[in-house]
Each structure stands twice: as structure tokens, then as C-alpha cells.
N, C-alpha and C positions, 0 to 999 in steps of 0.2 A: 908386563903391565900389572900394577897393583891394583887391587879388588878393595876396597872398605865395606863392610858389611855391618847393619847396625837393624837393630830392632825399635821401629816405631810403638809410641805408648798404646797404640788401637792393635797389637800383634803383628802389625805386614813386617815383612824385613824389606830393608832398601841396600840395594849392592850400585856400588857406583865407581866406577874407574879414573880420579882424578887428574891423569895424566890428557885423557879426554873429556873435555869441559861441556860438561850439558847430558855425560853418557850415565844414567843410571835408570833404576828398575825397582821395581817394588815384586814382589812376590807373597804366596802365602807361608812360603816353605823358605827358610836359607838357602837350603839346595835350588828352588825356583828363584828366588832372586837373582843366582849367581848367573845359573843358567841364560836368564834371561839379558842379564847385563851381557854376558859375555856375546850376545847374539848382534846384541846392537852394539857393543863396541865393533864388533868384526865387520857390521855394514856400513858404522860411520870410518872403518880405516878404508875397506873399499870404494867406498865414493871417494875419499879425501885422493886416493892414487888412480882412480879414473879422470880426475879431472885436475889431476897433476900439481894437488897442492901438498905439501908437507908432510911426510907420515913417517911418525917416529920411529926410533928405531928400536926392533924388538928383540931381547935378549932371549925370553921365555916368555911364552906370549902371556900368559897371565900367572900371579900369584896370592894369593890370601895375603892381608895384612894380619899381623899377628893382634 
């Protein structure tokens, strides 16, 4: 899954995983952003296969967008 990473004008960075819609995160740090996205993507794919609906399929679970 791809990562977009982008620096808001107030300094937060926002890491967001397109391929999951709604999954993003703010952080102080890029690395806390990432971190953070990557935590809540991993609990909305676990819910999504707990309750037996759709989850994509993973090559590498996560990658930087360039």
C-alpha cells in the first residue's frame, strides 16, 4: 500500500493511504505521521477481515510515494 506524505502550512505532516479511504494521520514528525497512518491503516484492514468485507490485496504492505 502507498503512503502520500505532505507538509501542512501550520508544520503538521499528514500521511494518508489512498488505496484506504478515510485512512490518514497528522503527525509532528514525517516519521510520526507515517507511523501513525500505518497503525490505523493496519486496524481498518483488521476490522474490514473480521467482519468479512473486502481487503485488498497486499503486495508490500506499505511504500513511500515518491
Amino acid at each position: 500500500m502507498t503512503i502520500e506524505i505532505d507538509r501542512e502550512e501550520d508544520g503538521r505532516w499528514i500521511a494518508e493511504v489512498p488505496d484506504l479511504p478515510g485512512v490518514l494521520a497528522y503527525g509532528k514528525s514525517r516519521d510520526d505521521a507515517i507511523a501513525k497512518v500505518k497503525a490505523l491503516a493496519l486496524r481498518v484492514l483488521a476490522d474490514r477481515y473480521d467482519h468479512g468485507d473486502e481487503v485488498p490485496a497486499l503486495q508490500g504492505v506499505f511504500a513511500l510515494a515518491a
